[in-house]
C-alpha positions as CSV (number, residue, x, y, z in Angstrom):
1,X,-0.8,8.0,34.3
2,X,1.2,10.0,31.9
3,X,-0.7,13.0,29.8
4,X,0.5,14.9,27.3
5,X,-1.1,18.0,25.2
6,X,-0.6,19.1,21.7
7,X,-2.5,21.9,20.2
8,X,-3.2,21.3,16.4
9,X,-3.7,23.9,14.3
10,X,-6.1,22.4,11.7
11,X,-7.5,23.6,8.0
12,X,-10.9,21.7,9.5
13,X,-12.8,20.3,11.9
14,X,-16.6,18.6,11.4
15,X,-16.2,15.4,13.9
16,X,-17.9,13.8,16.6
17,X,-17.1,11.2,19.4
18,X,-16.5,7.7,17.9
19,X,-15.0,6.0,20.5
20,X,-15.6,1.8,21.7
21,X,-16.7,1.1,18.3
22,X,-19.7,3.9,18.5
23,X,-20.4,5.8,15.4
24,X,-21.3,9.7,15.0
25,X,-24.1,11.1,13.3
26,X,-24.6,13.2,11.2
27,X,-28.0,14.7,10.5
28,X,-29.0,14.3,6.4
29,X,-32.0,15.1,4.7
30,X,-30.8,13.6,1.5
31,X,-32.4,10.4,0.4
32,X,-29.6,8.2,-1.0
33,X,-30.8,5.0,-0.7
34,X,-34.3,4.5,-1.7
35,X,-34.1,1.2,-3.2
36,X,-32.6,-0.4,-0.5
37,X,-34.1,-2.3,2.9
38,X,-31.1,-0.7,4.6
39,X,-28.2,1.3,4.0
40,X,-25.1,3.5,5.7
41,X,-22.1,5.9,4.7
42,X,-19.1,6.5,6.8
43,X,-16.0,7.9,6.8
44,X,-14.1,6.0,7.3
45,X,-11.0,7.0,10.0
46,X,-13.1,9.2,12.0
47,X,-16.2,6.7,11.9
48,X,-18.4,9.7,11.6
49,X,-21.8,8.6,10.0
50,X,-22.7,10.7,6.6
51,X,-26.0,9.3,6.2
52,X,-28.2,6.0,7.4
53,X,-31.3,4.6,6.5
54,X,-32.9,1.9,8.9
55,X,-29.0,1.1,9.9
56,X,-29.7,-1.1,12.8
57,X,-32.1,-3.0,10.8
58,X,-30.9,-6.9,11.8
59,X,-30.8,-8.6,8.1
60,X,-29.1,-11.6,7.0
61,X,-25.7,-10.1,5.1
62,X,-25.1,-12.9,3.2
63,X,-21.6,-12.9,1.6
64,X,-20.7,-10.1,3.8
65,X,-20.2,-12.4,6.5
66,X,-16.7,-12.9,4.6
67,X,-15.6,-9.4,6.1
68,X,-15.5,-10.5,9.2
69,X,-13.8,-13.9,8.2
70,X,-11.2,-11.9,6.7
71,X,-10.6,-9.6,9.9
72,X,-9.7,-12.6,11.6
73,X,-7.4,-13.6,9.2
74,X,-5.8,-10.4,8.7
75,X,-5.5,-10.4,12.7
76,X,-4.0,-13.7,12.3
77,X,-1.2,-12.4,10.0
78,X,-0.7,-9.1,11.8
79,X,0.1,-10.8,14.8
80,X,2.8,-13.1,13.1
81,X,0.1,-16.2,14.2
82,X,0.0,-17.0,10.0
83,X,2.0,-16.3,7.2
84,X,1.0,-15.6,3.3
85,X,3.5,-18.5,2.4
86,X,1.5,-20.9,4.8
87,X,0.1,-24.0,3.3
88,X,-3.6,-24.8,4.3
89,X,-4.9,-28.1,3.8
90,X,-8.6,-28.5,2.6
91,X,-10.8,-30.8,4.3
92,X,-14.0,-33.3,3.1
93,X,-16.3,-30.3,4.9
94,X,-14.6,-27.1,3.3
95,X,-14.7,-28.9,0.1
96,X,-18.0,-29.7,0.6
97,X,-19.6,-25.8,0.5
98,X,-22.4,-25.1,-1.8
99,X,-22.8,-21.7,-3.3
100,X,-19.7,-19.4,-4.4
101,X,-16.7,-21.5,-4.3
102,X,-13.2,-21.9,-6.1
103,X,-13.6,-25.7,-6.6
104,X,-11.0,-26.8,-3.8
105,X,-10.5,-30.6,-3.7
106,X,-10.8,-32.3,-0.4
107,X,-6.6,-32.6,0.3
108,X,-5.6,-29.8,-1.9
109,X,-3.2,-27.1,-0.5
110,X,-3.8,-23.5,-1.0
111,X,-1.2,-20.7,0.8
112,X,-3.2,-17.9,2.5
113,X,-2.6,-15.5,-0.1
114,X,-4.2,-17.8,-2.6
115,X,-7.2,-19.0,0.2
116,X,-7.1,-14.7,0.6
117,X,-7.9,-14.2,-3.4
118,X,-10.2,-16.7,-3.1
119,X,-12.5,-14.9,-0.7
120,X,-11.8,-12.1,-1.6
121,X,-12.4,-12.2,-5.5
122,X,-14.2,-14.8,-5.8
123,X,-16.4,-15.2,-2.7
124,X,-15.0,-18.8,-1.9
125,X,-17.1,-20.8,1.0
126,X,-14.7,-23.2,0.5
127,X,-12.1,-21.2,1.3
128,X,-13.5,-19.5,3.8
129,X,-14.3,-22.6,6.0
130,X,-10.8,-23.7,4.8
131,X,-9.3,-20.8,6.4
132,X,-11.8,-21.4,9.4
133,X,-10.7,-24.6,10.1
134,X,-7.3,-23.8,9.7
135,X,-7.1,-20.7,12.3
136,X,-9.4,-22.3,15.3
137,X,-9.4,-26.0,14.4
138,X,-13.5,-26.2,13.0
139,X,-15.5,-23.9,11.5
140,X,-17.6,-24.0,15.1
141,X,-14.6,-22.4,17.3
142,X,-14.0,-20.1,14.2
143,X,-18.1,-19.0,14.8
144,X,-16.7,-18.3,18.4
145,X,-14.3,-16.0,17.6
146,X,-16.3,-14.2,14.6
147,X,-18.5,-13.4,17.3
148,X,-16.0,-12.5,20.3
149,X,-14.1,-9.8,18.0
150,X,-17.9,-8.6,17.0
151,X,-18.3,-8.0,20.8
152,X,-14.6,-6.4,21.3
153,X,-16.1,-3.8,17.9
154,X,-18.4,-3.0,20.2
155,X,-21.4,-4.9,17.6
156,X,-24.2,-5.4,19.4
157,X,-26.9,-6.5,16.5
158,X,-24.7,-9.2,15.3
159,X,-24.6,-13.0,15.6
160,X,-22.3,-14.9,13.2
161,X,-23.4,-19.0,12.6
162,X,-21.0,-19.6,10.1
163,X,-18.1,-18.0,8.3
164,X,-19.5,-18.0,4.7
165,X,-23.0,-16.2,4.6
166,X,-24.7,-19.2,3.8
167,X,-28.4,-18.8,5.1
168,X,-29.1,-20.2,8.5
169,X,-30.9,-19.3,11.2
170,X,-30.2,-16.6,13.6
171,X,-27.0,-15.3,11.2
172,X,-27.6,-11.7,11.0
173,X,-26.0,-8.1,11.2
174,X,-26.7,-4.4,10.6
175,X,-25.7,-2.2,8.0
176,X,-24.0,0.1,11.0
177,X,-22.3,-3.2,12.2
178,X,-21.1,-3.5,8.6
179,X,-19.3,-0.5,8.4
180,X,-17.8,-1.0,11.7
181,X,-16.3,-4.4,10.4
182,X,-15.2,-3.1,7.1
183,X,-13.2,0.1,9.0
184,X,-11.8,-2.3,11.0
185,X,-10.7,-4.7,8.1
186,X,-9.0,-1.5,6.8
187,X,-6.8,-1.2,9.4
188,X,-4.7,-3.9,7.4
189,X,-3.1,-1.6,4.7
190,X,-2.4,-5.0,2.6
191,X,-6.0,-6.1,2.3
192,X,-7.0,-4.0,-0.2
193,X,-4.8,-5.8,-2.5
194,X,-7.0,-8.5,-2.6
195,X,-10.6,-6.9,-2.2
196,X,-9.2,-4.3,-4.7
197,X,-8.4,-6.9,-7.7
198,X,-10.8,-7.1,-10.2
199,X,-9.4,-10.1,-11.9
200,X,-6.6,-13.1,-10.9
201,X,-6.2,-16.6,-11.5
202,X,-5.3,-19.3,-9.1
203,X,-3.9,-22.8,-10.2
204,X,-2.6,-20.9,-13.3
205,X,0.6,-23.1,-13.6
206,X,-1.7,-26.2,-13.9
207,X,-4.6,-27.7,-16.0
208,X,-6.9,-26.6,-13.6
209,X,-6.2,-23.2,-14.0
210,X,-9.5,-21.2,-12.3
211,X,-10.5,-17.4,-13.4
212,X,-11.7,-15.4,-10.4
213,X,-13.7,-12.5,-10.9
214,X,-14.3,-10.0,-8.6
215,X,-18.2,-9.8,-7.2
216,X,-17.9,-6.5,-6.6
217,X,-18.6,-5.1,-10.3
218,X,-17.7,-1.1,-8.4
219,X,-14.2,-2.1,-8.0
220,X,-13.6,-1.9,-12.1
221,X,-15.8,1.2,-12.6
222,X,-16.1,3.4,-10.2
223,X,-12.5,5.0,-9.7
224,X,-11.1,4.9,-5.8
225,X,-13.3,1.7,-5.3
226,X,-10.6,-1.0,-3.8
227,X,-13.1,-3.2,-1.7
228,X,-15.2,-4.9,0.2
229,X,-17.6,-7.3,-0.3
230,X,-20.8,-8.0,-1.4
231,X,-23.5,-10.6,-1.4
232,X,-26.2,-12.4,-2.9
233,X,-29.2,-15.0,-1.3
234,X,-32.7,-15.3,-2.6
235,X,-33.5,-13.8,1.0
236,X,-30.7,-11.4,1.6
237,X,-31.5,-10.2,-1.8
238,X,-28.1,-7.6,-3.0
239,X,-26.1,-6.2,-0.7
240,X,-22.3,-4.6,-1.0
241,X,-20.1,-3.1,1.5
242,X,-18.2,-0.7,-0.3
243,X,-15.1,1.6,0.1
244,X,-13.4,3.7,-1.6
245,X,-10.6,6.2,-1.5
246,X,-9.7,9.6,-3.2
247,X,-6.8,11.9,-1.7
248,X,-7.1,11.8,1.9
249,X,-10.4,10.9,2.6
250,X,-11.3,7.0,2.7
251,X,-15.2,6.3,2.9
252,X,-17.6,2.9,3.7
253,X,-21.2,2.8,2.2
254,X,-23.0,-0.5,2.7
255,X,-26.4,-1.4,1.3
256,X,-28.5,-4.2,2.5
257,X,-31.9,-5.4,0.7
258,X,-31.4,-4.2,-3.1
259,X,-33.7,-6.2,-5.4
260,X,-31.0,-6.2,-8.4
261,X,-27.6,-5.7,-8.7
262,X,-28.2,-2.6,-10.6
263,X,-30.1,-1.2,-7.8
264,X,-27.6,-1.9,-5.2
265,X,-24.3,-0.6,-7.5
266,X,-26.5,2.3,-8.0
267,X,-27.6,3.5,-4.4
268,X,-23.4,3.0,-3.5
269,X,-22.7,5.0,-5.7
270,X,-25.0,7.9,-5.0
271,X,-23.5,7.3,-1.3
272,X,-19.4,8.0,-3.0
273,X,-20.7,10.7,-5.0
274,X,-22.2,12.6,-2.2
275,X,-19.1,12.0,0.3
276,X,-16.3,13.2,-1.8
277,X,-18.5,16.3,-3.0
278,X,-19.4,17.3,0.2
279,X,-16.2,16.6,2.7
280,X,-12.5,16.3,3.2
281,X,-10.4,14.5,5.8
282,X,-7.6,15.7,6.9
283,X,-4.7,13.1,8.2
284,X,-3.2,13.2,11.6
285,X,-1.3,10.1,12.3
286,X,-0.8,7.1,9.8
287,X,-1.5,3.8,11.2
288,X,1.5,2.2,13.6
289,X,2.8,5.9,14.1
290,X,5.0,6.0,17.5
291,X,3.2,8.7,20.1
292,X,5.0,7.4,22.9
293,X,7.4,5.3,24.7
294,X,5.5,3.0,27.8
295,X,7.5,1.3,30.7
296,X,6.8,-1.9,31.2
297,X,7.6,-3.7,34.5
298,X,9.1,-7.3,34.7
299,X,9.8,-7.5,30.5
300,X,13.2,-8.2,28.9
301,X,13.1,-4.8,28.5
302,X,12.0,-2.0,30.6
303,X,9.7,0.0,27.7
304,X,8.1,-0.2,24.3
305,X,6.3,2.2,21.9
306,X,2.8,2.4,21.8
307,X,1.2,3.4,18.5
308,X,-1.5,4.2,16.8
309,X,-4.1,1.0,16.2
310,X,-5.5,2.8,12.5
311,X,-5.3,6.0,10.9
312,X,-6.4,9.2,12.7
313,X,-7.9,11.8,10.9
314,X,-10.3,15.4,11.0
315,X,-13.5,15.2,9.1
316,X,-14.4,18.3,7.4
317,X,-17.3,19.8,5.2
318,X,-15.5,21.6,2.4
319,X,-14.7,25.2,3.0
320,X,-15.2,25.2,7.2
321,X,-12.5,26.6,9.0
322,X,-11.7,24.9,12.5
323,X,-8.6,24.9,14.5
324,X,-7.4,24.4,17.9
325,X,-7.8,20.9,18.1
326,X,-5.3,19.4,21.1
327,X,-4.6,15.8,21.7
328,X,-4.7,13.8,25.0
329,X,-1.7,10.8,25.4
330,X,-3.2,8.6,28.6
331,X,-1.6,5.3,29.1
332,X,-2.6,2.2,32.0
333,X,-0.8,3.1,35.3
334,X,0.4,-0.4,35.4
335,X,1.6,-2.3,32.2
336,X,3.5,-5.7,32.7
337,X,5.1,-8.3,30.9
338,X,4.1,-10.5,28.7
339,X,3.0,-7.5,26.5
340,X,1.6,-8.7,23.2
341,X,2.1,-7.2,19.9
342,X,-1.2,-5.0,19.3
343,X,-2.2,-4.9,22.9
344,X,-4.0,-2.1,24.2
345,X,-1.7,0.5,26.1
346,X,-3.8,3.3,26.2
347,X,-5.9,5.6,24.4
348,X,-5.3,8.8,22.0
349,X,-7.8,11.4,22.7
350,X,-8.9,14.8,20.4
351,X,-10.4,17.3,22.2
352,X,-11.9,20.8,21.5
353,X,-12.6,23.6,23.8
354,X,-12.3,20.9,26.4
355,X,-14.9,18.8,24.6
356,X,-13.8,15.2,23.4
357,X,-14.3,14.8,19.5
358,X,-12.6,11.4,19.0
359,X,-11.0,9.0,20.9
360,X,-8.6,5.7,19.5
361,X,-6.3,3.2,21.2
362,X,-3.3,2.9,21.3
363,X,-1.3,-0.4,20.9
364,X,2.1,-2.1,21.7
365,X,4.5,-2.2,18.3
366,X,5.9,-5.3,19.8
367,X,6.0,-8.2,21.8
368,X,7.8,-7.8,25.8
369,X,8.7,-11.4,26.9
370,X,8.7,-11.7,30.7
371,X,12.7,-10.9,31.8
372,X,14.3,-14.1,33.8
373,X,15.0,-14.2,37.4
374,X,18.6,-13.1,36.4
375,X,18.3,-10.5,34.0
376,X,16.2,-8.7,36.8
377,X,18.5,-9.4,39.2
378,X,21.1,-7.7,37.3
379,X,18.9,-4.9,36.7
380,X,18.2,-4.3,40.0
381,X,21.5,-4.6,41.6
382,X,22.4,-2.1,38.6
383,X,19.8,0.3,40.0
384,X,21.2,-0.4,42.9
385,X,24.4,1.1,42.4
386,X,23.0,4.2,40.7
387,X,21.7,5.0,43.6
388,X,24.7,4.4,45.5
């Protein structure tokens, strides 16, 4: 196992462990969310909970749904499994999808990026079960994995029945579970280009050119808003997962159960406004930052780098001082090929007078192809004679 310290000498420190997909608390008395059945604020690289009302509350999420269906798809891309450029074909059953939808014609041909507006904008079932079908073959083996990543996030008041949000039985989630999925949806640096777009057209070369408009009314008006989702069923009633960003600091609020629109844009924004007056994050590694190098036995070559999996950062209240934060390096004693791309190597650990504050994995930059029988023959008869 290979350890390494470094001590940090920070402008800050208010953070607590937020490791497997757990969230810290932190104790509020401030009421922020009154009009809503449910309702939680996060920042959002430490995971560190600002306030929470009823947050493991299991409600139907609605549109929300599409978070997950977009971390999936984001995966997808990340992982070089799907390109923007792709072309994905539209079947009778996507086309079919009631509620929000961009209109696609059984047989018609979207790229991602265009299926990715389309969810992300617009809300689009059909795209969404497009996408679905697409990635796992039918919108049931997409279900499956929607609900195997929920398990790896460490969700445990979620079950996913579909991809869209469309009410069914036993489809439910948690505002806590929400925030999870969003943070990990923001991983993907590129995603906010589409859940941050207030406006776009697809088809606009044609005379079927469609006007999407973004559902999420915060993204024009409140300034740092740049995602996520909301959603809308007679049941559900109005819920939002929101984020925004301003200087360092990147926050999640999500509201289930709002009986208007107004009402739910309101209680998000009282969430924002109290974050960014009260707290500062301060950034310790970006996303995909090298920490180490990692040998790996029986690859076509004999190490890779393991980074950082999302951003790291130090949650602070304005004006505490904190320092002497040190960080903890350990990686699996025994890493072989194949190695995929994103893999877990090991995890980053923060500690404080010898107490651990935050923990995050850390994951292969690249793929490591098993070696051939000759290339390891050649590399051992060229230890071999190093030795001699």
């Amino acid at each position: 196992m290979k350890k390494g310290f470094i001590l940090l000498m920070l402008a800050g420190l208010l953070l607590q462990p937020a490791a497997n997909g757990a969230l810290a608390k932190e104790k509020s008395s401030v009421v922020l969310a009154d009009k809503a059945k449910s309702a939680i604020l996060i920042e959002r690289d430490t995971g560190k909970i600002l306030y929470e009302k009823n947050s493991d509350e299991k409600l139907p999420p609605a549109s929300m749904t599409k978070i997950m269906t977009m971390v999936l798809i984001m995966e997808a891309i990340d992982k070089g499994q799907l390109k923007m450029t792709d072309k994905i074909r539209t079947s009778e059953h996507a086309a079919s999808m009631g509620g929000s939808q961009i209109f696609l014609e059984a047989g018609e041909e979207m790229t991602v990026e265009e299926m990715l507006k389309g969810i992300a904008i617009a809300s689009g079932n059909d795209a969404s079960v497009a996408m679905a079908e697409h990635l796992a073959g039918s919108e049931e083996a997409f279900v499956e994995k929607m609900n195997q990543k929920a398990k790896e996030l460490g969700l445990k008041n979620t079950e996913f029945k579909n991809p869209t949000g469309l009410p069914v039985q036993n489809h439910y989630s948690t505002a806590h579970d929400m925030a999870l999925m969003a943070k990990e949806l923001l991983k993907y640096d590129g995603i906010t280009r589409f859940t941050g777009t207030y406006e776009d057209y697809l088809r606009q070369d044609t005379e079927k050119k469609f006007w999407l408009v973004n559902t999420n009314r915060l993204v024009k008006f409140y300034p740092g808003v740049d995602g996520v989702k909301t959603g809308f069923t007679n049941e559900a009633k109005y819920c939002l997962t929101a984020t925004a960003k301003k200087g360092n600091m990147r926050v999640i609020a999500v509201v289930f159960g709002a009986e208007t629109p107004k009402d739910r844009n309101a209680q998000i924004t009282k969430m924002l406004d109290f974050a960014f007056s009260q707290y500062e994050t301060h950034p310790l590694f970006a996303k995909d930052q090298v920490i180490t190098k990692v040998k790996v036995s029986k690859g076509n070559v004999k190490e890779t780098n393991a980074v950082t999996s999302e951003p790291i950062s130090v949650l602070a209240k304005k004006g505490e001082d904190v320092k002497d934060v040190s960080q903890e390096v350990n990686i699996k004693k025994k890493i072989a090929a194949p190695v995929k791309k994103g893999d877990r190597l090991g995890t980053l650990t923060l500690k404080r007078n010898g107490e651990t504050i935050a923990e995050s994995p850390l994951v292969a930059e690249k793929d490591v192809k098993p070696a051939g029988w000759w290339h390891l023959f050649k590399r051992v008869m060229g230890e071999f004679t190093k030795s001699g």
